[in-house]
Structure formats: structure tokens, C-alpha cells
PDB file of N, CA, C and O in Angstrom:
ATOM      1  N   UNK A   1      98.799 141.203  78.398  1.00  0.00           N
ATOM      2  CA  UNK A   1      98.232 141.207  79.737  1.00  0.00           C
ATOM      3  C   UNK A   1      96.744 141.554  79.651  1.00  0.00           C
ATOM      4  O   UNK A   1      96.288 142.532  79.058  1.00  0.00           O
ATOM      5  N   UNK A   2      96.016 140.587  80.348  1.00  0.00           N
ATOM      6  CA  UNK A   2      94.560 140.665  80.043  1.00  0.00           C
ATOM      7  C   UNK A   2      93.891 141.468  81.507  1.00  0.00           C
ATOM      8  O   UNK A   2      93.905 140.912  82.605  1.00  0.00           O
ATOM      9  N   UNK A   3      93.318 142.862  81.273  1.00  0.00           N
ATOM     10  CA  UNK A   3      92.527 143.406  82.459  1.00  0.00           C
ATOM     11  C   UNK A   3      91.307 142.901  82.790  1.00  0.00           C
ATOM     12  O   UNK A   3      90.683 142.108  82.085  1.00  0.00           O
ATOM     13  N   UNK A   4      90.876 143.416  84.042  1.00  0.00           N
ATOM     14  CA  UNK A   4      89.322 142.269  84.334  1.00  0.00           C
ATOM     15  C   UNK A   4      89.250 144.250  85.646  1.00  0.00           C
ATOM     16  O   UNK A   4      89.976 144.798  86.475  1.00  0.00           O
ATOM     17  N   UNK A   5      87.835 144.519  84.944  1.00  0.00           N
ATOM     18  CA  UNK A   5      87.091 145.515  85.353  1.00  0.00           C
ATOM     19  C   UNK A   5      86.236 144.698  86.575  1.00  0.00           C
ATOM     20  O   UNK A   5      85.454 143.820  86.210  1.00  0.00           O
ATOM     21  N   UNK A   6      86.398 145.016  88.174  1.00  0.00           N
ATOM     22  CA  UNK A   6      86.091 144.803  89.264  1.00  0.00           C
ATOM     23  C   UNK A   6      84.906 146.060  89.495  1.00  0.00           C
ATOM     24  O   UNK A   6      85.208 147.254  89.502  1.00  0.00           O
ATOM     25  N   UNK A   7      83.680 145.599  89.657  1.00  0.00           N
ATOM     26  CA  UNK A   7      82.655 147.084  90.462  1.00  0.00           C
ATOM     27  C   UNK A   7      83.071 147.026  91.767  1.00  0.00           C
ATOM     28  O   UNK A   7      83.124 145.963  92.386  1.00  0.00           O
ATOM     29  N   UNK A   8      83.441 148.337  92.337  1.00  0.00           N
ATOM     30  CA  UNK A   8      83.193 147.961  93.696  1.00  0.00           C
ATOM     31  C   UNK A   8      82.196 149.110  94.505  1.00  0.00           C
ATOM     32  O   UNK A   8      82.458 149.748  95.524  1.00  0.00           O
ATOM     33  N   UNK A   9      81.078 149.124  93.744  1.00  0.00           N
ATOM     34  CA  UNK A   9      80.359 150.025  94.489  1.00  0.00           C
ATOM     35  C   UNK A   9      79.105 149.639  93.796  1.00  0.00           C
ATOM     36  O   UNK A   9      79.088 149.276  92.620  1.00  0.00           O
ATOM     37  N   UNK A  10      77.907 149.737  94.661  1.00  0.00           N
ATOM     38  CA  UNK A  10      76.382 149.056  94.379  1.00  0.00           C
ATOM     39  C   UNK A  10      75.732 150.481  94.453  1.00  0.00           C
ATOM     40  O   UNK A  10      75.906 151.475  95.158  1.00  0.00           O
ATOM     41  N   UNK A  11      75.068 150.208  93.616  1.00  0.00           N
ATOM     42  CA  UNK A  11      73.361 151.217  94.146  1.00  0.00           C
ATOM     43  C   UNK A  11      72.377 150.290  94.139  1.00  0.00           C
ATOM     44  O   UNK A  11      72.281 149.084  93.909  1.00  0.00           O
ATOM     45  N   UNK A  12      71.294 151.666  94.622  1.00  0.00           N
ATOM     46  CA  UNK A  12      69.735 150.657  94.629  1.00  0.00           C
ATOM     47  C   UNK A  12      68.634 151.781  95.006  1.00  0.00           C
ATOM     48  O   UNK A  12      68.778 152.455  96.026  1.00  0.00           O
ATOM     49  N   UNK A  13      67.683 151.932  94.264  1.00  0.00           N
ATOM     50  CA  UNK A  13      66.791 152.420  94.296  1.00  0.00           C
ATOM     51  C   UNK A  13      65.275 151.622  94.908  1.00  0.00           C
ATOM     52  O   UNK A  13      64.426 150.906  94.376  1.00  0.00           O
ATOM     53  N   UNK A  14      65.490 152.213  96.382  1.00  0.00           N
ATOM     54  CA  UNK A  14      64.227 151.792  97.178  1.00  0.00           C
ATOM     55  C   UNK A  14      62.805 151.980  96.877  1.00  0.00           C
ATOM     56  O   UNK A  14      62.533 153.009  96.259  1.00  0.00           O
ATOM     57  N   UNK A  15      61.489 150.905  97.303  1.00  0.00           N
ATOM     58  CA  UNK A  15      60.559 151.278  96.806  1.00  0.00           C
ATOM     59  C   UNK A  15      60.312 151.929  98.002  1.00  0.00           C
ATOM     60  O   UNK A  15      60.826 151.710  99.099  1.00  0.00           O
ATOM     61  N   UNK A  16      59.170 153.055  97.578  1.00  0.00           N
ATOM     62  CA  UNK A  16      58.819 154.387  98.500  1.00  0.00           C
ATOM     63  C   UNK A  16      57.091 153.762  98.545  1.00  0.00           C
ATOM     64  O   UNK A  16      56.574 153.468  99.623  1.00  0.00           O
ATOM     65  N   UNK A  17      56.550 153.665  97.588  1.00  0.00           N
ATOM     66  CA  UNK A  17      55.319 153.500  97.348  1.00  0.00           C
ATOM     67  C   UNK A  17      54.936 152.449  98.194  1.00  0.00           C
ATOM     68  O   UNK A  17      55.517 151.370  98.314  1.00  0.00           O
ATOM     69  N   UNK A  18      53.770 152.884  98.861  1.00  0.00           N
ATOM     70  CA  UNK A  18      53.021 151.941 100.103  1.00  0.00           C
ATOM     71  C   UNK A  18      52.691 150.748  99.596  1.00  0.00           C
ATOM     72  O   UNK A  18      53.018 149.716 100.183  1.00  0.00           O
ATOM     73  N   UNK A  19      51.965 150.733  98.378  1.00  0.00           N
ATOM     74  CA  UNK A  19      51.127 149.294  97.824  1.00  0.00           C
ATOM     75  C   UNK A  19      51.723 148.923  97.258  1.00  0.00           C
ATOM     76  O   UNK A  19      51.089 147.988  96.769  1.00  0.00           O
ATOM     77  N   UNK A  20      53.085 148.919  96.658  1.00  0.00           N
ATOM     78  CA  UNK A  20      54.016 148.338  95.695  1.00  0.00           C
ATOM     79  C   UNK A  20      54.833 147.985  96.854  1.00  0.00           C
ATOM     80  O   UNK A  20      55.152 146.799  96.769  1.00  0.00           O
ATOM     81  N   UNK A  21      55.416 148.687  98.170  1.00  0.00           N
ATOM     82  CA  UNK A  21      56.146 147.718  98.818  1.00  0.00           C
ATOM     83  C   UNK A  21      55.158 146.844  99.523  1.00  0.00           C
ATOM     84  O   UNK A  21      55.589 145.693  99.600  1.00  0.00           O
ATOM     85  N   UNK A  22      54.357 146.951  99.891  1.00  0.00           N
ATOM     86  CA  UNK A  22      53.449 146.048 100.829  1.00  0.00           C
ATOM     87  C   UNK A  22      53.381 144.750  99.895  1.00  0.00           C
ATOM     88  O   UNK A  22      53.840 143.731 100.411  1.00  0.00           O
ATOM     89  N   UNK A  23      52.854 144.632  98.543  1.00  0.00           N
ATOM     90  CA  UNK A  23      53.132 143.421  97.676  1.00  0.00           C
ATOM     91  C   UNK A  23      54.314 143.309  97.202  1.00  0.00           C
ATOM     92  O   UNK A  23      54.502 142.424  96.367  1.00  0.00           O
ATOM     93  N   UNK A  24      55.067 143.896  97.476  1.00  0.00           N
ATOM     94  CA  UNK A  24      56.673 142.995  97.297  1.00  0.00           C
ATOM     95  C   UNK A  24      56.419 142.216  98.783  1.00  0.00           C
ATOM     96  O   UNK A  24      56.135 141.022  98.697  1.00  0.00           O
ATOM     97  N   UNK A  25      56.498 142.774 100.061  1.00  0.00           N
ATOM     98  CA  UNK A  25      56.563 141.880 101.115  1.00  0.00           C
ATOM     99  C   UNK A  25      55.929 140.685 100.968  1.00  0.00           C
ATOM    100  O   UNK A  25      56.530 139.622 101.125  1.00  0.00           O
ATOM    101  N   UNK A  26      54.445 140.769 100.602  1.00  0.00           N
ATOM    102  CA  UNK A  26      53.762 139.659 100.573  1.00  0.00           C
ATOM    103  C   UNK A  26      54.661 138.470  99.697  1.00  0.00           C
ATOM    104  O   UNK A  26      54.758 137.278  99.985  1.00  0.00           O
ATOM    105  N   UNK A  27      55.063 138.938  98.946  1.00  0.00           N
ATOM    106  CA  UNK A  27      55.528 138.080  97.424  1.00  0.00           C
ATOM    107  C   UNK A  27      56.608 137.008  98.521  1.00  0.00           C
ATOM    108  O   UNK A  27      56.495 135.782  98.546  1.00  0.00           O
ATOM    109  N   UNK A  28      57.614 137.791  99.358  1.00  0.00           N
ATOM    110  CA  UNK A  28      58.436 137.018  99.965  1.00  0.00           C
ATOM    111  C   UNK A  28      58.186 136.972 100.981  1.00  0.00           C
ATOM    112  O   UNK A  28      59.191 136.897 101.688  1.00  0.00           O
ATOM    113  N   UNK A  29      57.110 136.978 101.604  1.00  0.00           N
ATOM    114  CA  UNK A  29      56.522 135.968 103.099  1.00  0.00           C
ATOM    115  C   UNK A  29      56.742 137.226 104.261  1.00  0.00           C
ATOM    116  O   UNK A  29      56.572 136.860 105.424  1.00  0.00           O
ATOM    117  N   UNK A  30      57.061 138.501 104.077  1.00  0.00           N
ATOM    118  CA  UNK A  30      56.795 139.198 105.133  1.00  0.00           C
ATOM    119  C   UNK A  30      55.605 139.406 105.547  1.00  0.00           C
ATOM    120  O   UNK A  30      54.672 139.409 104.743  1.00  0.00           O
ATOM    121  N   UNK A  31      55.380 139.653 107.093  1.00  0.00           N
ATOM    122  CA  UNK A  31      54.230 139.832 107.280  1.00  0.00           C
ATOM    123  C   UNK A  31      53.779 141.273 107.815  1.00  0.00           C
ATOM    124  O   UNK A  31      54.372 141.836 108.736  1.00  0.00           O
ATOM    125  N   UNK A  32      52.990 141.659 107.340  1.00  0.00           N
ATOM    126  CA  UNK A  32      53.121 143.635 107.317  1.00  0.00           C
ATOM    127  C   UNK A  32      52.329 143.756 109.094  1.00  0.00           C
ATOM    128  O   UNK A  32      51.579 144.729 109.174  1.00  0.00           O
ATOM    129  N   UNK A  33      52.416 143.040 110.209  1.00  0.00           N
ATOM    130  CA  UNK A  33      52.001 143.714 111.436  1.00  0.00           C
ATOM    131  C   UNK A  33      53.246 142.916 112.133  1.00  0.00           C
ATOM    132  O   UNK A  33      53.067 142.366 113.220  1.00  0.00           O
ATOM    133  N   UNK A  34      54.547 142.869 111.458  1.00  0.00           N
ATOM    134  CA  UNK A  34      55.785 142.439 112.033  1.00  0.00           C
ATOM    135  C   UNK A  34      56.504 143.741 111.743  1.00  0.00           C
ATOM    136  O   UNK A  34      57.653 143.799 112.183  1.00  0.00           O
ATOM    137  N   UNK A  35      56.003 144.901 111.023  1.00  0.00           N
ATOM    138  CA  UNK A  35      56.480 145.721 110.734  1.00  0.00           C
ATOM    139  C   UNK A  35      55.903 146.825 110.326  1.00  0.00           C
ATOM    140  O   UNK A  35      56.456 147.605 109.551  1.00  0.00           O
ATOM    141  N   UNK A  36      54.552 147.026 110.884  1.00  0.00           N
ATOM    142  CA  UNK A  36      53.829 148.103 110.597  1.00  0.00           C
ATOM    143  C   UNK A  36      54.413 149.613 111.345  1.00  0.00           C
ATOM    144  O   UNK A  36      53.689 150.567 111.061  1.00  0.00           O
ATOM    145  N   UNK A  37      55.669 149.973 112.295  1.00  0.00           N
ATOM    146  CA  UNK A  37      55.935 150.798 112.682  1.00  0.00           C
ATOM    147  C   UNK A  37      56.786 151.021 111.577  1.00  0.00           C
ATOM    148  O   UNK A  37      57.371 152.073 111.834  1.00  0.00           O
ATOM    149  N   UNK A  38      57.141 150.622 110.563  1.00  0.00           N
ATOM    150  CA  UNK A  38      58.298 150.425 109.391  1.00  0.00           C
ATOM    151  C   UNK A  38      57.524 151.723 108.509  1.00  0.00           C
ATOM    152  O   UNK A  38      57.772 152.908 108.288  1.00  0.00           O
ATOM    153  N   UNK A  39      56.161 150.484 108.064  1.00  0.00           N
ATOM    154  CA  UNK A  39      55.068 151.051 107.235  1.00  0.00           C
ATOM    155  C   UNK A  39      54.857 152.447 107.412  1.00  0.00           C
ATOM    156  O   UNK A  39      54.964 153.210 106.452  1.00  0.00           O
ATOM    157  N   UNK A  40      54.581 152.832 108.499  1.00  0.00           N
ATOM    158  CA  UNK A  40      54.232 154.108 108.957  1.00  0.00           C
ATOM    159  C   UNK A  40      54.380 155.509 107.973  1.00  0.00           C
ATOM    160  O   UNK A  40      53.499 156.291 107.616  1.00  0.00           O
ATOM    161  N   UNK A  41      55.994 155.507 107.650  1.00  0.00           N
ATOM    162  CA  UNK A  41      56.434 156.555 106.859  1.00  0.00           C
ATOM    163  C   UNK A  41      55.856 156.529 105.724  1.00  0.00           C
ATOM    164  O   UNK A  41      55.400 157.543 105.197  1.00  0.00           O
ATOM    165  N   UNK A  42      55.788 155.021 105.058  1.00  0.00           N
ATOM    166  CA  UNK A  42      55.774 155.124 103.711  1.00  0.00           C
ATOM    167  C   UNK A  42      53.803 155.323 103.290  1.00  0.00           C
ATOM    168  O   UNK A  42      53.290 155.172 102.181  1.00  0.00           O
ATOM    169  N   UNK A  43      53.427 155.518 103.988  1.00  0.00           N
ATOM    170  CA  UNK A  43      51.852 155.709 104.592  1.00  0.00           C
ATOM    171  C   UNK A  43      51.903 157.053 104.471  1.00  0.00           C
ATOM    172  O   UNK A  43      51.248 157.645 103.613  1.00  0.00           O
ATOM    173  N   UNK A  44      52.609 157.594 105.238  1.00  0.00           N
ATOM    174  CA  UNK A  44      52.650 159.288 105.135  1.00  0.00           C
ATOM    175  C   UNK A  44      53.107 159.729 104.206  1.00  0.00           C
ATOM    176  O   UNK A  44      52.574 160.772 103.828  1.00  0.00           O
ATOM    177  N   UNK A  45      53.981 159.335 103.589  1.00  0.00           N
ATOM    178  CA  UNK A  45      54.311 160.137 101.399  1.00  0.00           C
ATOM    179  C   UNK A  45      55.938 160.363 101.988  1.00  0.00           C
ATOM    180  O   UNK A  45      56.436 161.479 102.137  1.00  0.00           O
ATOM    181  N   UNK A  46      56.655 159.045 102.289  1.00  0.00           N
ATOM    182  CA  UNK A  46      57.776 159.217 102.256  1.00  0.00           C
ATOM    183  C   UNK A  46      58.638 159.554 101.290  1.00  0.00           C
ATOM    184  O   UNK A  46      58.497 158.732 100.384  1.00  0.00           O
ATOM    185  N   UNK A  47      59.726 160.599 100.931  1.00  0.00           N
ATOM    186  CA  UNK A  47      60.638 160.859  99.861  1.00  0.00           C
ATOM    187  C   UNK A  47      61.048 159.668  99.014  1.00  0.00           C
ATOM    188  O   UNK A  47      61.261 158.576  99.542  1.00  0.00           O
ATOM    189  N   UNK A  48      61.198 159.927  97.282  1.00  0.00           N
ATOM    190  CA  UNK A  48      61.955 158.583  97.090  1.00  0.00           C
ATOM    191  C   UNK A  48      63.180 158.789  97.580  1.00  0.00           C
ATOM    192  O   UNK A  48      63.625 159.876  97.949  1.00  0.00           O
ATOM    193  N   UNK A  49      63.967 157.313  97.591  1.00  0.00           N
ATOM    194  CA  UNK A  49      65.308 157.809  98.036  1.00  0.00           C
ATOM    195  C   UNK A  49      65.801 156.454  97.335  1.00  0.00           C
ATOM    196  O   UNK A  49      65.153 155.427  97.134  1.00  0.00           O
ATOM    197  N   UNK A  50      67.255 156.773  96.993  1.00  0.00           N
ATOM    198  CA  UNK A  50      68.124 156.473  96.061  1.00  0.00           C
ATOM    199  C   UNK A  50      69.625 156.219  96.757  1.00  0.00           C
ATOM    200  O   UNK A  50      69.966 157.241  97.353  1.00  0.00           O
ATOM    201  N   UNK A  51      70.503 155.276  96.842  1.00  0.00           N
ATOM    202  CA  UNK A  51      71.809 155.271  97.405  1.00  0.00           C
ATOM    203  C   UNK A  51      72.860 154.940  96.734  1.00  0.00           C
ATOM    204  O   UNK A  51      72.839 155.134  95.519  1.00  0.00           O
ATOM    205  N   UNK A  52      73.855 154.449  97.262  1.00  0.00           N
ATOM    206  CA  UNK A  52      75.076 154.146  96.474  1.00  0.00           C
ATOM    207  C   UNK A  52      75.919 153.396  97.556  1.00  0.00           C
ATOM    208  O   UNK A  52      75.520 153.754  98.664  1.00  0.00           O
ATOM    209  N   UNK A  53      76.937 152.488  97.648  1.00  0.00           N
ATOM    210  CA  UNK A  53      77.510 152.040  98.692  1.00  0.00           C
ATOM    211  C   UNK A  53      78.770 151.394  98.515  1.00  0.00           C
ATOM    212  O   UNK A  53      78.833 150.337  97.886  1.00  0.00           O
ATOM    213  N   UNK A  54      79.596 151.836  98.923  1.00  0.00           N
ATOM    214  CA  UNK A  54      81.418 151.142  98.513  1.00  0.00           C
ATOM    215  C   UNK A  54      81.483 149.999  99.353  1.00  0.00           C
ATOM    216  O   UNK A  54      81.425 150.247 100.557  1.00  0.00           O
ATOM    217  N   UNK A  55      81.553 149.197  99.127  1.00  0.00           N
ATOM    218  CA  UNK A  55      81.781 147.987  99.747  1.00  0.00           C
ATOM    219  C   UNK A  55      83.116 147.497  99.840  1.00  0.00           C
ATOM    220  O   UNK A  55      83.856 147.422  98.859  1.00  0.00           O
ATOM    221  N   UNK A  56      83.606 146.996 101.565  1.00  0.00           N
ATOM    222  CA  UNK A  56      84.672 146.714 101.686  1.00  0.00           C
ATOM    223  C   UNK A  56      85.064 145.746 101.365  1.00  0.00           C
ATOM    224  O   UNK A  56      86.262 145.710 101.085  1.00  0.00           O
ATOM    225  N   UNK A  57      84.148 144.333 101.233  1.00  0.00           N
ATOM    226  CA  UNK A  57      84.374 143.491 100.382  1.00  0.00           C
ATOM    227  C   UNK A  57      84.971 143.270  99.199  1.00  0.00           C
ATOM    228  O   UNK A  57      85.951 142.601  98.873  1.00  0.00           O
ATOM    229  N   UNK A  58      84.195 143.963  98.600  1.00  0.00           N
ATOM    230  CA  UNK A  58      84.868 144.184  96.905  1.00  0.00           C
ATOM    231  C   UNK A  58      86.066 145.361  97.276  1.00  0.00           C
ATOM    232  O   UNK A  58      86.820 144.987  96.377  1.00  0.00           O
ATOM    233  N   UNK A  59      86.517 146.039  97.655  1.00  0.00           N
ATOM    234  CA  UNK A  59      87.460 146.950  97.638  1.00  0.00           C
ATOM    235  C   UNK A  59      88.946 145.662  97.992  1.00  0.00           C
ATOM    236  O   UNK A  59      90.076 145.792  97.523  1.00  0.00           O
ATOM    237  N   UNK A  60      88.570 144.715  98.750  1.00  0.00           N
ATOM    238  CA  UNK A  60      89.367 143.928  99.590  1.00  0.00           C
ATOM    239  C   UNK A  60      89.549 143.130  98.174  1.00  0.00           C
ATOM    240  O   UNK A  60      90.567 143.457  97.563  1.00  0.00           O
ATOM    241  N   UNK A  61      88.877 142.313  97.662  1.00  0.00           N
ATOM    242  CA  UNK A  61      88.781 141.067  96.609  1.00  0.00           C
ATOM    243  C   UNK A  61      89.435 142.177  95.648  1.00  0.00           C
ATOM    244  O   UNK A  61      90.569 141.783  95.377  1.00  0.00           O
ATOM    245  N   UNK A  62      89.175 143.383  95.037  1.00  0.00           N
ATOM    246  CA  UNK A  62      89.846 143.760  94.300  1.00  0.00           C
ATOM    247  C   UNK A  62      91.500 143.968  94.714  1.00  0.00           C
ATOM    248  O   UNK A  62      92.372 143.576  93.938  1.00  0.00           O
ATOM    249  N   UNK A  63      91.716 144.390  95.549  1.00  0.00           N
ATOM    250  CA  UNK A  63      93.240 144.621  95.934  1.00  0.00           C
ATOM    251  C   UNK A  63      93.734 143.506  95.991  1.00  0.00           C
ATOM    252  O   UNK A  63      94.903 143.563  95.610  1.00  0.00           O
ATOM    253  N   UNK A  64      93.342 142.204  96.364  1.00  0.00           N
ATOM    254  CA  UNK A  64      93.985 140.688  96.369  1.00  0.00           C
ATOM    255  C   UNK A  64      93.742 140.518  95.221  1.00  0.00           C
ATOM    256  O   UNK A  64      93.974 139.311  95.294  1.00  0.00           O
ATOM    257  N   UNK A  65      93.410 140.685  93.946  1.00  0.00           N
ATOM    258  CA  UNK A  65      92.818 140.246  92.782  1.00  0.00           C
ATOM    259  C   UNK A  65      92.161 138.850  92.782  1.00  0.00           C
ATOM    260  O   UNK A  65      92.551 137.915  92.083  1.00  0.00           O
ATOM    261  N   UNK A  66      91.116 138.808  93.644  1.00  0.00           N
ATOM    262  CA  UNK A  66      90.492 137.507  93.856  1.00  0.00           C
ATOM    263  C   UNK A  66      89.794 137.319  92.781  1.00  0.00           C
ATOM    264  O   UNK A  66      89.836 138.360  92.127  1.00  0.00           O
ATOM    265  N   UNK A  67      89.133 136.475  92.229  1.00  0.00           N
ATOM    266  CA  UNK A  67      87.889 136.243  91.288  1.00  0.00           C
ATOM    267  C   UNK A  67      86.712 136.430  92.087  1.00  0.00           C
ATOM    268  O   UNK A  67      86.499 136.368  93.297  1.00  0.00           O
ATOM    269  N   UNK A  68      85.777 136.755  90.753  1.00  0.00           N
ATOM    270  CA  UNK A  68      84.158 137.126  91.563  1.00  0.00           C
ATOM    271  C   UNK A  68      83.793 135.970  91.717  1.00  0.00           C
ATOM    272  O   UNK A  68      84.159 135.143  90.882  1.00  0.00           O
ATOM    273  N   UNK A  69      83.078 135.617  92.675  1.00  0.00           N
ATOM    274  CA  UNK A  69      82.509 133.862  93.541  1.00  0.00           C
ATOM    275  C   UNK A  69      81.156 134.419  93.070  1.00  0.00           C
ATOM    276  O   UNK A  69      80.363 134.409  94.012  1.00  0.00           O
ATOM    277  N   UNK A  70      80.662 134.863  92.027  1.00  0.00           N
ATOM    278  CA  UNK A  70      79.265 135.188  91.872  1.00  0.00           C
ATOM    279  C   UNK A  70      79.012 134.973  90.175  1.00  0.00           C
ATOM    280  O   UNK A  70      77.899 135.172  89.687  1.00  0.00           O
TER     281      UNK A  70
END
């Protein structure tokens, strides 16, 4: 019997830094006065911050033993 290891939980480490996110936006067509109340924090020396997230998706595809579509 062959096992198959399913993740079902993501992280992601956000950028905090003003000029490193402002040229990520640019890179993919945001435009920074569609979202300068966004900007605001990260202007002021916002915390880094770091998450983690269980996804019901994958919790679901794992219990049906679906295959990953990815």
C-alpha cells in the first residue's frame, strides 16, 4: 500500500518593508493611490508579521483522498 503525504496548511511571510512592497506592486500593475490608505502602516514601521493557515479545502480533498489538481 502506497501513502501520498497531503499539506494541509500554508504559511507566508508578508512583505513589511515600504519600498520592497511598493515595487512588488508596481511589478504586477498595482497602482499605489488605489491603495495608499493600505500604505499608510507600512510607512509608519509596521511589525513583520508571519502566518500560517489550515485550509478547508485541502482538509476536504484530503479526507476524500482526491488528487492534487496542482
Amino acid at each position: 500500500m502506497t501513502t501520498t503525504r497531503q499539506r494541509i496548511c500554508t504559511g507566508s511571510q508578508h512583505i513589511h518593508d515600504p519600498q520592497v512592497l511598493r515595487a512588488s506592486m508596481r511589478d504586477v500593475g498595482i497602482v499605489e493611490d488605489e491603495v495608499d490608505g493600505y500604505l499608510i502602516g507600512f510607512d509608519l514601521g509596521v511589525p513583520p508579521h508571519e502566518g500560517a493557515c489550515l485550509c478547508l479545502e485541502r482538509l476536504v480533498a484530503a479526507r476524500l483522498r482526491l488528487k492534487d489538481r496542482h
